[in-house]
C-alpha positions as CSV (number, residue, x, y, z in Angstrom):
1,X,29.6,-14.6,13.4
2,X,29.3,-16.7,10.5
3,X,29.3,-15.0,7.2
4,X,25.7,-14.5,5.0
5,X,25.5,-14.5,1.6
6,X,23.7,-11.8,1.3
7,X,23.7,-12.0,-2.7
8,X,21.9,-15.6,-2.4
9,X,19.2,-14.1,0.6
10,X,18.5,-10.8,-1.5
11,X,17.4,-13.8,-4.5
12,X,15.1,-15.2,-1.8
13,X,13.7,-12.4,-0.5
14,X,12.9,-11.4,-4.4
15,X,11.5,-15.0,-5.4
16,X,9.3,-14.8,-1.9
17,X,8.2,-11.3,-2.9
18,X,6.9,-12.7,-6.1
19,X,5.1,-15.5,-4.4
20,X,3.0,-13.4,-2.5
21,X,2.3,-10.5,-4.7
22,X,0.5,-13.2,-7.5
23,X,-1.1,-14.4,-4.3
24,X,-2.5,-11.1,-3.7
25,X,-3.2,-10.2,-7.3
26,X,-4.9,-13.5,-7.4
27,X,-6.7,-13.1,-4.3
28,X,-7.7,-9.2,-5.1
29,X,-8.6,-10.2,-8.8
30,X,-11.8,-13.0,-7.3
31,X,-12.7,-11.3,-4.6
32,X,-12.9,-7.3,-6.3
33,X,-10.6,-6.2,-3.1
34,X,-10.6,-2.4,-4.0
35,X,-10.7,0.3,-1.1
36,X,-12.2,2.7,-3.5
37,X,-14.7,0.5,-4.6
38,X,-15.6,-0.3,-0.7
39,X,-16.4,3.3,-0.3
40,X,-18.0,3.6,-3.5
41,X,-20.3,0.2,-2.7
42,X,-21.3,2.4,0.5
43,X,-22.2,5.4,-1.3
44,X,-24.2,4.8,-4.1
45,X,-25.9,1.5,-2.6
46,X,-25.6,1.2,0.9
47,X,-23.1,-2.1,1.3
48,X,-20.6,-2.4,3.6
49,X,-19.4,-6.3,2.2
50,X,-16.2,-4.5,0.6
51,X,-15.4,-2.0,3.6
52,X,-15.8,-5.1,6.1
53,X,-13.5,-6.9,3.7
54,X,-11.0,-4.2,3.8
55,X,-11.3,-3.9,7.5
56,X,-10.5,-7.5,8.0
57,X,-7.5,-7.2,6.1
58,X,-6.2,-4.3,8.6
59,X,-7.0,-6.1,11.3
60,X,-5.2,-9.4,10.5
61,X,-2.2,-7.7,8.8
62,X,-2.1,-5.3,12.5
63,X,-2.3,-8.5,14.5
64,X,0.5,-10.3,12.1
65,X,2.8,-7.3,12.1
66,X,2.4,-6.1,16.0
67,X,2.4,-9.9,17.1
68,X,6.0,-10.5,15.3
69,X,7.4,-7.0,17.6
70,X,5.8,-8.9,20.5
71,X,7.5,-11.6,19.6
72,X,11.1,-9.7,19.2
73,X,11.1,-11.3,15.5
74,X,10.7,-7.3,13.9
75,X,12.0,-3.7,14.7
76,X,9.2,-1.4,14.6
77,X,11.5,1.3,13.9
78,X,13.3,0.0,10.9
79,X,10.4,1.1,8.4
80,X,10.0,4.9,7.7
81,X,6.5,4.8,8.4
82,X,7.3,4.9,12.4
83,X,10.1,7.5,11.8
84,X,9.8,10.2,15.0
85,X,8.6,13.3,12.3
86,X,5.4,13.6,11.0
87,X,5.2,15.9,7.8
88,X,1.2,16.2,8.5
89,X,0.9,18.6,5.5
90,X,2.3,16.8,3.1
91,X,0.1,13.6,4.2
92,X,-2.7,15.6,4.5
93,X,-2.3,16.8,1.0
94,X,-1.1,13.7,-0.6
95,X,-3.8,11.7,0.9
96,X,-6.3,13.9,-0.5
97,X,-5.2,13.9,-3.9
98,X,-4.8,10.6,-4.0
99,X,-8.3,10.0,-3.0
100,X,-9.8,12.1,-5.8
101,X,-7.5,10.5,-8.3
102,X,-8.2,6.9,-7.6
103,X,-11.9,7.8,-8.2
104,X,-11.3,9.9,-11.7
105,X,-9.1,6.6,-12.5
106,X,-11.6,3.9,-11.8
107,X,-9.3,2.6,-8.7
108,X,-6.3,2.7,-6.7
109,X,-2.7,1.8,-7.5
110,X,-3.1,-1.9,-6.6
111,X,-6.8,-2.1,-8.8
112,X,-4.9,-0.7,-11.6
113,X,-2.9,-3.4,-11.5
114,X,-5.2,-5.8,-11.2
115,X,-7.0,-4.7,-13.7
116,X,-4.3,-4.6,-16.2
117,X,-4.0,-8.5,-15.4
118,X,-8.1,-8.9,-16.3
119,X,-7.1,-7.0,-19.9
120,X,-7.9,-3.4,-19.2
121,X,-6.2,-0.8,-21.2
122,X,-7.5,2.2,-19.7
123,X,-5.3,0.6,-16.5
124,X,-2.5,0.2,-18.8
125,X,-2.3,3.6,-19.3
126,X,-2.7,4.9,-15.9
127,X,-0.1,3.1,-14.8
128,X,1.8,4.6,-17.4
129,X,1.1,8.1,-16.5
130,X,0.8,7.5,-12.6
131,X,4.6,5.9,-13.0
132,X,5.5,9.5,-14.5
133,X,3.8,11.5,-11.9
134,X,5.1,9.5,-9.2
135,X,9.0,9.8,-10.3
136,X,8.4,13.5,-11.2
137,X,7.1,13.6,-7.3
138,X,10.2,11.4,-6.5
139,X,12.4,13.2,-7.9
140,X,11.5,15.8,-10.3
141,X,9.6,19.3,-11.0
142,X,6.7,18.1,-8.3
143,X,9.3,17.0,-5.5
144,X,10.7,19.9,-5.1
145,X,7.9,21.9,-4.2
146,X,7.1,18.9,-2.5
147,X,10.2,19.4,-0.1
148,X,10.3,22.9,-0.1
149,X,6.7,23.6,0.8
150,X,5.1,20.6,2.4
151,X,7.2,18.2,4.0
152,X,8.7,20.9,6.4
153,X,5.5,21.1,8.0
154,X,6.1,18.4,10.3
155,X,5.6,17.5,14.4
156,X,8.0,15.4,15.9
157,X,7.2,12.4,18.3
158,X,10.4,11.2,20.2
159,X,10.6,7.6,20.5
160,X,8.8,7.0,17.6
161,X,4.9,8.0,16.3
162,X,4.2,4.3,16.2
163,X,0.9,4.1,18.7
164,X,2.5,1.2,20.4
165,X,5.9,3.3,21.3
166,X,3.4,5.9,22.6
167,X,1.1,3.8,24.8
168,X,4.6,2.2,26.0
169,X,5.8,5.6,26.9
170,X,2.7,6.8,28.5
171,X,1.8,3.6,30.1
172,X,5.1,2.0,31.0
173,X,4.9,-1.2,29.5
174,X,8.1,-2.5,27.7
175,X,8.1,-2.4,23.9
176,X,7.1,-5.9,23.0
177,X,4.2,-5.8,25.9
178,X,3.2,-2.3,24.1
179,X,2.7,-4.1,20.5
180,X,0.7,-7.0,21.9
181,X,-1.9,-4.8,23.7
182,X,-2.4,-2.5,20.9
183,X,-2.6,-5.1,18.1
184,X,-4.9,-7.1,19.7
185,X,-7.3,-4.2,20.7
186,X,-7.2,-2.7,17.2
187,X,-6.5,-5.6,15.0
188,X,-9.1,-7.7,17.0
189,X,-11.3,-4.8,16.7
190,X,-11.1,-4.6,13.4
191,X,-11.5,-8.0,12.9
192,X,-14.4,-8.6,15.3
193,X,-16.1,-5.4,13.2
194,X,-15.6,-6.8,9.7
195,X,-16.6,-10.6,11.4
196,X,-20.2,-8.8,13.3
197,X,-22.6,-9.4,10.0
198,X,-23.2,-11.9,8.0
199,X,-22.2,-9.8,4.8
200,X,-18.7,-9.4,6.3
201,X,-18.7,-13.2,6.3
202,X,-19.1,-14.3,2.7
203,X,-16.9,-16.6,1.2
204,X,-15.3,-13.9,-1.1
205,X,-14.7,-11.5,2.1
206,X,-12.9,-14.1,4.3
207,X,-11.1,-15.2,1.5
208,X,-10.0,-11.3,0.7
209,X,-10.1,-9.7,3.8
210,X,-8.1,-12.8,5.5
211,X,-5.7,-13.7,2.4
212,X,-4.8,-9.9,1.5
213,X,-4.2,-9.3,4.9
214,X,-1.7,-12.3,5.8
215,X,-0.2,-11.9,2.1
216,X,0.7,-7.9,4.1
217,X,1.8,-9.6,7.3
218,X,4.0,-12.3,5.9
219,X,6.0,-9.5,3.1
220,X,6.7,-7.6,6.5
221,X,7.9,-11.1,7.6
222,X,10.1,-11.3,4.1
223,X,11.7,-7.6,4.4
224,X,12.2,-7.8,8.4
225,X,12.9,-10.9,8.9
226,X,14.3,-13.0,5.8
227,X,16.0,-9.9,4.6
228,X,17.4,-8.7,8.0
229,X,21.1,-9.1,8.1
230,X,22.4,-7.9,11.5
231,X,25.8,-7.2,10.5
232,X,26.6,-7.0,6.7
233,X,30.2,-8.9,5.6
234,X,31.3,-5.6,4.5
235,X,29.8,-2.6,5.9
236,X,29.5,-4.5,9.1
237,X,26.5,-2.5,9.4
238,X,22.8,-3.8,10.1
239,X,20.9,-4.2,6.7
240,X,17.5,-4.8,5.4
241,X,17.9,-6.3,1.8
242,X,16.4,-5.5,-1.6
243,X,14.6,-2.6,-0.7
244,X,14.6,1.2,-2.0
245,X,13.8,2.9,1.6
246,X,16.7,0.4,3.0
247,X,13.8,-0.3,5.7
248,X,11.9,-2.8,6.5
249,X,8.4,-2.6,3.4
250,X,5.4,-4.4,2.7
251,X,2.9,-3.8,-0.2
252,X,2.2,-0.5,-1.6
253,X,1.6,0.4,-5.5
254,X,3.0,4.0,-6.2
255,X,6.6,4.5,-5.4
256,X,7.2,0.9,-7.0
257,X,5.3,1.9,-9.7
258,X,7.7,4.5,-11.0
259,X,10.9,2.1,-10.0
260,X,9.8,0.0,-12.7
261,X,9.8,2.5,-15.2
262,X,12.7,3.7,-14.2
263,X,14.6,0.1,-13.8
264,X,13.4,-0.7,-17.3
265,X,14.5,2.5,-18.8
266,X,17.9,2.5,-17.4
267,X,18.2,-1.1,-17.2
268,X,22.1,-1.0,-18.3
269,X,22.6,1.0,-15.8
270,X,24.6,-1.7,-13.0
271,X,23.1,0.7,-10.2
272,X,19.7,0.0,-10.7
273,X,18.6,-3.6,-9.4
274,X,15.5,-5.4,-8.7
275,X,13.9,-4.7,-5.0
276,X,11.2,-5.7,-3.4
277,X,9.1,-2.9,-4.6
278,X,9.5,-3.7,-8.0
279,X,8.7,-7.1,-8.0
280,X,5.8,-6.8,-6.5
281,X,4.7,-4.8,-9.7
282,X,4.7,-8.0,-12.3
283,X,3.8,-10.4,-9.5
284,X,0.0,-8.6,-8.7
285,X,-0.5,-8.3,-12.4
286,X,0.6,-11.7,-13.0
287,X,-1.8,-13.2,-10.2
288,X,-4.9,-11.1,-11.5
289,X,-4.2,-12.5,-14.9
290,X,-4.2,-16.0,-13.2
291,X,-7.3,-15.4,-11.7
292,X,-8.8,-14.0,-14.8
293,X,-7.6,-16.4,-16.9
294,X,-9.1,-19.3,-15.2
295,X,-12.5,-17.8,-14.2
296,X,-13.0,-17.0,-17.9
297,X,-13.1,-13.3,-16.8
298,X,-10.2,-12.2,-19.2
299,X,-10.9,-9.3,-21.6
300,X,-10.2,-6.1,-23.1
301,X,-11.5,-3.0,-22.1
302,X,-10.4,0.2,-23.2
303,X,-12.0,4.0,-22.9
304,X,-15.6,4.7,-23.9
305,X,-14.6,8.6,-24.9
306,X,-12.5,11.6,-24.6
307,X,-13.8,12.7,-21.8
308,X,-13.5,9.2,-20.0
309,X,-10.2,9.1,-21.0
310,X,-9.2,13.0,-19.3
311,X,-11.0,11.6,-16.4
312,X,-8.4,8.7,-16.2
313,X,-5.1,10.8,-16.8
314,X,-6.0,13.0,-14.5
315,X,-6.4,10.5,-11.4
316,X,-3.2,8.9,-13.0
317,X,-1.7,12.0,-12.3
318,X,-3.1,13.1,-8.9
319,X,-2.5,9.2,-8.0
320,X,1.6,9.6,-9.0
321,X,1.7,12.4,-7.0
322,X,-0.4,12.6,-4.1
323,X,1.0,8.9,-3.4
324,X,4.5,9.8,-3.1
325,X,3.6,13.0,-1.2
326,X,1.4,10.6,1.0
327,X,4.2,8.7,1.5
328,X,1.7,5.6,0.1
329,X,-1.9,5.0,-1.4
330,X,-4.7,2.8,0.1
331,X,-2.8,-0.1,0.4
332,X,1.0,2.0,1.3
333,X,-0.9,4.1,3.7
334,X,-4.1,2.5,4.3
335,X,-3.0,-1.2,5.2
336,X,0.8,-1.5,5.2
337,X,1.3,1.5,7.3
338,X,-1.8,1.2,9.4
339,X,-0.5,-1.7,10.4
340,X,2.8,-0.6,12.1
341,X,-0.4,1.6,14.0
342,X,1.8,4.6,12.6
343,X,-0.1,8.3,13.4
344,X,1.1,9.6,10.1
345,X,-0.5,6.1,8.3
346,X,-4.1,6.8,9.7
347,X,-3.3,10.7,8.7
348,X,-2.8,9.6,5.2
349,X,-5.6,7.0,5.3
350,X,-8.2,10.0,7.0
351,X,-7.4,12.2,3.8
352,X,-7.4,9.3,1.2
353,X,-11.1,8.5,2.4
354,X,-11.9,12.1,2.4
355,X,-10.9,12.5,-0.7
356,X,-12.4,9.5,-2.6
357,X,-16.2,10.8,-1.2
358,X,-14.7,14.2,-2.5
359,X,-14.5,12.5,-5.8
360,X,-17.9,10.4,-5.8
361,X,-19.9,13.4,-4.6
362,X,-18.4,15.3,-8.5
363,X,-18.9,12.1,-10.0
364,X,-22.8,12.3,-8.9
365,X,-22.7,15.7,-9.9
366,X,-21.4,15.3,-13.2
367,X,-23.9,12.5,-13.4
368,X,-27.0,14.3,-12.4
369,X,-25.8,17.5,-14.6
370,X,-26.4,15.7,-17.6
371,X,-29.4,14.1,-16.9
């Protein structure tokens, strides 16, 4: 077998990474692509555009990522969101917080970033605090009752929880056979849903539901594919490159958050490198400024009070947290790992939603105290 440079591929898969997360911060900066604000939009005024635009992105990134294990191009199994265990509670849990938090913070991980590319400070600190949270979860104070309490809590699905592995199973179809039947009846669905009326067909929601979605599909393409080395020149060993769960990823924005913090403050440090999670940080923030930039929609924000600004670092926090205990936020959980059709991923994504009408409901509340 010839030998791979794996040094030179890891730069590629880095550079591609970059490419598609300013697409995506580009893309999610003109067309307001924000699963908080699709629920919100629903609530308070009764418009589905946002949720049909989200739901177009599932369904394309589903039909790109189950068409490529069709295909034989991608492992299912080589990302930890279609691991056999299930930590429920700790999914449950994480979603939920997450949910509330993105609401008290004005918006998800990915919006925060985005919104730090259109100049808003109040985003600038989230991220800040949310990057905290999130190692502390990681690795600190809040990951060890993490692991002790929650994540023991967990079923087990042999073969895989993946709905594809379990319709192969149950069905006996072969694995590739499996991925092609369910991404086209979910993913199509999906599609076909967010395609039915003619708000899910505006201009802005083709161009977000469609471009976010193949911006998901093609990084799973980068990580599983580009960065796939069979047998590694020294371990021998098959490899995905540049990546912190040594898996197969795609785009999520809470884990990476706090690996940027942490690469930049140990940066001398010759064990911590760039991965693909981390580049995906400056590359969303660089395409929303883009975007900003040349719509002439560039400028600064910051907080309006105290109380606006309590309301922010406390979603930063719950975000940090419940994110890594989720095991990824709305677009981790919600569009990454929905993708893979992964049980825990539409666990997560059930809580997340729960939680953000959890946190609209107070916010109404709070609202209609004052009055």
């Amino acid at each position: 077998m010839q030998d791979v440079d794996v040094v030179a591929l890891g730069h590629q898969v880095l550079w591609a990474t970059l490419a598609l997360s300013i697409v995506f911060g580009a893309i999610a900066q003109k067309t307001h692509f924000c699963t908080m604000g699709a629920v919100g939009d629903i609530v308070n005024i009764g418009d589905w555009s946002r949720m049909r635009m989200w739901a177009l992105a599932i369904g394309v990134a589903m039909l790109g990522f189950n068409g490529m294990v069709a295909a034989g191009m991608i492992d299912p199994t080589r990302t930890f969101y279609t691991q056999a265990r299930v930590p429920w509670l700790s999914l449950a849990l994480g979603g939920l917080m997450f949910g509330v938090g993105m609401v008290l913070a004005s918006g998800c991980g990915s919006k925060t970033l985005v919104r730090i590319g259109g100049g808003n400070l109040k985003s600038l600190v989230v991220f800040a605090v949310m990057a905290i949270a999130a190692l502390a979860a990681m690795r600190g104070i809040f990951g060890v009752a993490r692991v002790e309490w929650l994540d023991k809590v967990a079923f087990t699905l042999e073969g895989g929880q993946h709905l594809s592995a379990i319709l192969a199973r149950a069905g006996g179809l072969t694995a590739a056979q499996a991925a092609l039947w369910a991404g086209l009846v979910l993913g199509g669905g999906l599609v076909a849903w967010a395609l039915l009326r003619p708000e899910g067909r505006s201009a802005d929601v083709l161009l977000g539901g469609l471009g976010i979605g193949a911006a998901t599909a093609a990084l799973w393409w980068v990580s599983g594919v580009l960065g796939f080395v069979p047998e590694h020149p020294e371990t021998l060993e098959a490899v995905v490159l540049a990546t912190n769960s040594k898996g197969m990823e795609s785009f999520t924005f809470v884990g990476p958050v706090g690996y940027v913090v942490d690469w930049l403050t140990y940066f001398s440090d010759k064990s911590k490198v760039l991965t693909l999670g981390i580049v995906t940080v400056p590359g969303v923030i660089i395409g929303s400024w883009l975007a900003a930039w040349r719509s002439g929609h560039f400028r600064w924000e910051s907080f309006r009070g105290t109380e606006d600004l309590v309301n922010h670092l406390v979603g930063a926090v719950l975000m940090g947290v419940g994110g890594v205990t989720a095991m990824g936020c709305t677009v981790g959980q919600g569009l990454s790992g929905v993708s893979t059709l992964a049980i825990g991923s539409f666990i997560a994504l059930a809580f997340i939603m729960v939680g953000a009408l959890l946190g609209l409901r107070w916010q109404t509340w709070r609202i209609e105290r004052m009055v």
